[in-house]
N, C-alpha and C positions, 0 to 999 in steps of 0.2 A: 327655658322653663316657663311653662304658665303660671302667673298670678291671678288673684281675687283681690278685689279693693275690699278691707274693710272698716266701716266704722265704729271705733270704740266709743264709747261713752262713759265718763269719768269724772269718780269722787277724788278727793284728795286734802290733806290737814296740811295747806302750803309752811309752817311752822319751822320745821325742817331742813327746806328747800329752798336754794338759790333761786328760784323762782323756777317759770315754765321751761321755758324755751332753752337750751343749750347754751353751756358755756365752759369752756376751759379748763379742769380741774376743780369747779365746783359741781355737787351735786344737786339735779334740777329735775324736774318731773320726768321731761324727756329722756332725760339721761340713763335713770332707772326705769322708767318706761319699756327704753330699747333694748336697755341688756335683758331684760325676763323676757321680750320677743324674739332676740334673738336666739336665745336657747330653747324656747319652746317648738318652736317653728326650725330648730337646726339650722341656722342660717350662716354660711363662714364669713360672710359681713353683717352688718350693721342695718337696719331698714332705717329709711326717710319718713318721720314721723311729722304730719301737719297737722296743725290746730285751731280751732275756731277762733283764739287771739291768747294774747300770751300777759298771764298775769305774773306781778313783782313779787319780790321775795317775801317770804308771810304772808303773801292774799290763799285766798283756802276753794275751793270749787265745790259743789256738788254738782256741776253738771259739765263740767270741761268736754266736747268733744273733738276726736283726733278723726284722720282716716292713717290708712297704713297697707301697702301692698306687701303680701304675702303668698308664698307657694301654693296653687291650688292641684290638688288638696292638702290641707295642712299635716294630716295625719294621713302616713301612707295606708293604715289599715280600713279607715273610711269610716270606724266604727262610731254613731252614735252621730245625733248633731252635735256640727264642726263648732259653729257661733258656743254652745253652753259649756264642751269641753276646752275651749278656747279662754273661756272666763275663767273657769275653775283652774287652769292651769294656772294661769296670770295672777289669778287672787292670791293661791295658796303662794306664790315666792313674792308677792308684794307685802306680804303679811300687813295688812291696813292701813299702809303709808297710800299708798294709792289703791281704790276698789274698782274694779272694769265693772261699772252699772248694767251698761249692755253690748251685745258684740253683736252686727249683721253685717253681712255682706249686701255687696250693692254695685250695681256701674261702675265702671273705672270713671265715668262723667262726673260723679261725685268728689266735689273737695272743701271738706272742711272750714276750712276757709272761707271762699269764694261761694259757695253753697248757699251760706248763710246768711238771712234775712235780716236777724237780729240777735242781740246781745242783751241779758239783763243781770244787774249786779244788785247786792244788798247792801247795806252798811249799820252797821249795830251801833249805838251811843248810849251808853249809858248816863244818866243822869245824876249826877251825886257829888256833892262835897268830900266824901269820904276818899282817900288814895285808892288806887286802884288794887285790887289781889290779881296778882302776876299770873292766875290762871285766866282770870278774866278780861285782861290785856292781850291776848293771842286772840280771840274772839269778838272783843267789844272794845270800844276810845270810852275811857270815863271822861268824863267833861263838869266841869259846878255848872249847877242851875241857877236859878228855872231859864227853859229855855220855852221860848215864846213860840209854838207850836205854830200858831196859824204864819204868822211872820216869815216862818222858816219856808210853809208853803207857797204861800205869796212869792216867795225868793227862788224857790225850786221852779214856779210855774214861767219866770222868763226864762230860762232855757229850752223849754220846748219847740219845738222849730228845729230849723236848717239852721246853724248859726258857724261864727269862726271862732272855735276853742283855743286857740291861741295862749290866751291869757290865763288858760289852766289848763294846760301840758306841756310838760316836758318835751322839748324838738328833741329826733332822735340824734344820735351823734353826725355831724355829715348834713343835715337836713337844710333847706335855702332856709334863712334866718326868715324873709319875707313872704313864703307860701304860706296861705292860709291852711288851719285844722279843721275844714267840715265837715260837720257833724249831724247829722237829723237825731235827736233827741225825742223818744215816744212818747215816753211817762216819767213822772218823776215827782214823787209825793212821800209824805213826811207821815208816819203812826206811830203814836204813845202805846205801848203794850206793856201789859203789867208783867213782872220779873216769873214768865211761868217755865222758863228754861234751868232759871236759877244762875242767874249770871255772876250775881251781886250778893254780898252776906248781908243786906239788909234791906233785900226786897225793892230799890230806888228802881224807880223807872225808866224802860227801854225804850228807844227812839228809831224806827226803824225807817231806815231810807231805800226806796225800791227806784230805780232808775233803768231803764231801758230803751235804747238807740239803733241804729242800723251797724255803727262800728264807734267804737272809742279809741282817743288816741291818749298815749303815754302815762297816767297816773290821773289822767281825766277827771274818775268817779273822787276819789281822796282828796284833791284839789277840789269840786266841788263843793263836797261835804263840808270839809275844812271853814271854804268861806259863806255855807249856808251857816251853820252852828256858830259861826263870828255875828253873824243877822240875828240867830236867835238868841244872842247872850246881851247884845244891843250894843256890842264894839264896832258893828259897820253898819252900811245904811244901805238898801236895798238896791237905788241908786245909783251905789258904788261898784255895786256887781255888773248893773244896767253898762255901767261906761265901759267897764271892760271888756264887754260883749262887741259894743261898737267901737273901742279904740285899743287893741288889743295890748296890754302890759302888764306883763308876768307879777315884775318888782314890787314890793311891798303887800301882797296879797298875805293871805296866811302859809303856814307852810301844811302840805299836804298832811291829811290824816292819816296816823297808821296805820297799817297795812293790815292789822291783825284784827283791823274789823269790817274787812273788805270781804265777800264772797260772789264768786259767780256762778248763779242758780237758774242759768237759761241760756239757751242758742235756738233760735227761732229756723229751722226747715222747712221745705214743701213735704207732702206725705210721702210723695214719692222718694224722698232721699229719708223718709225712717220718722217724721217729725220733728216736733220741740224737743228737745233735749229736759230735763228737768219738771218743775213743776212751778211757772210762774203763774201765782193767782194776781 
């Protein structure tokens, strides 16, 4: 049977979901992912779904992309373009747990993965004394202020570079305790935005964190965060970040931020493999 490589491009409210990547009797992006391919596509197995990197359970995407080999042509009758009735299929049995953004085909050369240039993530903080409303913990960490904006910057700005993340991720299970996690780190900056989403019932202020790397390893960006927002509350010292960078230890750090105000809103491509994913400004 001839196949077509192709690349999805993908929203999704991770809320729901055991996270990306497969697992065992839970459900996970992929998971549902595969069975609405399977069925669309008639397939009496299962298709191999790969990803630009695999976010934990609660992190949310607007721009996750997969590739995925499929029968070519998908539809024996040939009618219409394949890529738009391909989305509309997928959409309608995902009903908005996950959205197919965009569908093209492209090279079998192309792999989602490996492909890719880069990775960029968000992170929402809310600012405020007030407890959190359980709608606005899926999307955003409330945090007490005032958190000392520029400070935070200042603390975001040593990780740019090539560095050993070490000290904020998670080694995979199995992994050499002693291998380094490098990392090339793009951007990564800190903005006050006023509540124009409507996060908060009383308008307190949003913190948005935009970060962007070549690859991230294990809970990375939350780890991050976590011990930026300890800088900006004035619980740690800039310093203390500084050492971990060059003497790597996990221990006593903060514990990672929740997940539910994590997004990934970019995957950086050549044109040739379709572009950016997303819309990182």
């Amino acid at each position: 049977m001839v196949h077509r490589r192709w690349r999805l491009d993908l929203a999704y409210d991770g809320t729901s979901f055991r996270g990306f990547a497969e697992q065992p009797g839970q459900e996970t992006v992929v998971g549902v992912l595969r069975d609405a391919l399977q069925r669309t596509a008639r397939l009496t197995s299962a298709p191999d779904i790969v990803g630009a990197g695999r976010t934990d359970a609660g992190v949310h995407a607007f721009a996750q992309v997969v590739h995925v080999d499929l029968p070519d042509p998908i539809y024996a009758d040939e009618r219409g373009a394949e890529g738009d009735r391909l989305m509309r299929s997928l959409n309608k049995q995902l009903a908005g747990r996950i959205v197919v953004v965009r569908a093209l085909a492209l090279d079998d050369t192309f792999h989602a993965r490996f492909s890719a240039t880069w990775r960029a993530y968000r992170y929402l903080v809310v600012e405020s004394d007030r407890p959190a409303l359980a709608l606005t913990s899926v999307s955003a960490w409330t945090v007490p202020g005032p958190l000392d904006l520029d400070l935070m910057n200042e603390a975001a700005s040593i990780f740019l570079g090539n560095h050993d993340f070490r000290s904020f991720c998670r080694r995979p299970a199995g992994g050499p305790v002693g291998e380094p996690l490098r990392r090339t780190v793009l951007e990564a900056r800190w903005r006050r935005l006023s509540d124009e989403w409507g996060l908060t019932v009383d308008g307190s202020p949003v913190l948005r964190f935009d970060i962007r790397a070549n690859a991230f390893c294990h809970q990375m960006v939350r780890s991050l965060t976590s011990a930026i927002v300890a800088v900006g509350q004035g619980k740690w010292d800039i310093s203390d970040l500084s050492g971990r960078l060059e003497a790597p230890e996990r221990r006593g750090l903060p514990s990672p931020a929740p997940a539910g105000g994590l997004s990934l809103i970019g995957v950086g491509y050549s044109e040739l493999a379709g572009g950016a994913s997303g819309f990182v400004s």
